[in-house]
C-alpha positions as semicolon CSV with decimal commas, in nm:
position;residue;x (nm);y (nm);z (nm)
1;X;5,684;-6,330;7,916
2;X;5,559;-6,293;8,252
3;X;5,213;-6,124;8,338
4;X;5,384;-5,749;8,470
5;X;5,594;-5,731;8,152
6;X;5,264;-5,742;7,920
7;X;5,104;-5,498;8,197
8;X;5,388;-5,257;8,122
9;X;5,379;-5,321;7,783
10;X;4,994;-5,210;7,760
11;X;5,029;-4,959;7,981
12;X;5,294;-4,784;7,769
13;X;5,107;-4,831;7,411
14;X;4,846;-4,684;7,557
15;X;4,994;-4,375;7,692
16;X;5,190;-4,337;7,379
17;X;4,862;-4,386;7,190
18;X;4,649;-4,141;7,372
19;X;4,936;-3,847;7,341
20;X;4,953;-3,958;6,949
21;X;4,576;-3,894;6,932
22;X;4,574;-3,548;7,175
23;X;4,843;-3,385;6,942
24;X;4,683;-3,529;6,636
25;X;4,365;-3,356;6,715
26;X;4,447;-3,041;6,938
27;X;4,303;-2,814;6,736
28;X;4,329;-2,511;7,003
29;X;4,111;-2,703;7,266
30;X;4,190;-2,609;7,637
31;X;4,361;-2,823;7,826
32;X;4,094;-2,979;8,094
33;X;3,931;-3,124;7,724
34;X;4,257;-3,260;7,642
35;X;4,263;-3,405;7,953
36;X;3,949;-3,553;7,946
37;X;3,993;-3,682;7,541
38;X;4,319;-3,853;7,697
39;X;4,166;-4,047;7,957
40;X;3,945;-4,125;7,745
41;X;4,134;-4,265;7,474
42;X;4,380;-4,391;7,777
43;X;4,154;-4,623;7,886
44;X;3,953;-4,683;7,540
45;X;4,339;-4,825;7,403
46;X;4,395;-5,019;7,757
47;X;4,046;-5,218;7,681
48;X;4,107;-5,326;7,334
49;X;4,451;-5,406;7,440
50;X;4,305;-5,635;7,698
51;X;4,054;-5,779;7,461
52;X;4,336;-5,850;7,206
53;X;4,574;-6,021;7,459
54;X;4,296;-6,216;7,598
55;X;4,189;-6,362;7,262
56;X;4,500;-6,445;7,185
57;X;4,570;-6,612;7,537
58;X;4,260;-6,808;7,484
59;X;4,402;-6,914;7,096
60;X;4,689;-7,034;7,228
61;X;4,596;-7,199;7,537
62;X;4,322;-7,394;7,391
């Protein structure tokens, strides 16, 4: 699997991930707070993702 392919692949988990958690909790918020919770769960997903992948990189390269 090469290198873009997992980009892509976090990159769309994490989008999916942060519009499952902005309609789970858009409980009549405006929409610049929506925006904000998204990039904040955007980018929250994309670390632990990254955390994740690089632990298991390490596992099996080791």
């Amino acid at each position: 699997m090469s290198y873009v392919t997992i980009g892509i692949v976090i990159v769309a988990i994490s989008a999916l991930g942060g519009v499952f958690f902005i309609k789970r909790n858009s409980s009549q918020q405006p929409k610049q707070v929506k925006a904000v919770l998204f990039g904040l769960y955007f980018w929250g997903l994309i670390f632990l993702q990254l955390i994740f992948f690089g632990l298991g990189y390490y596992l099996i390269k080791k």
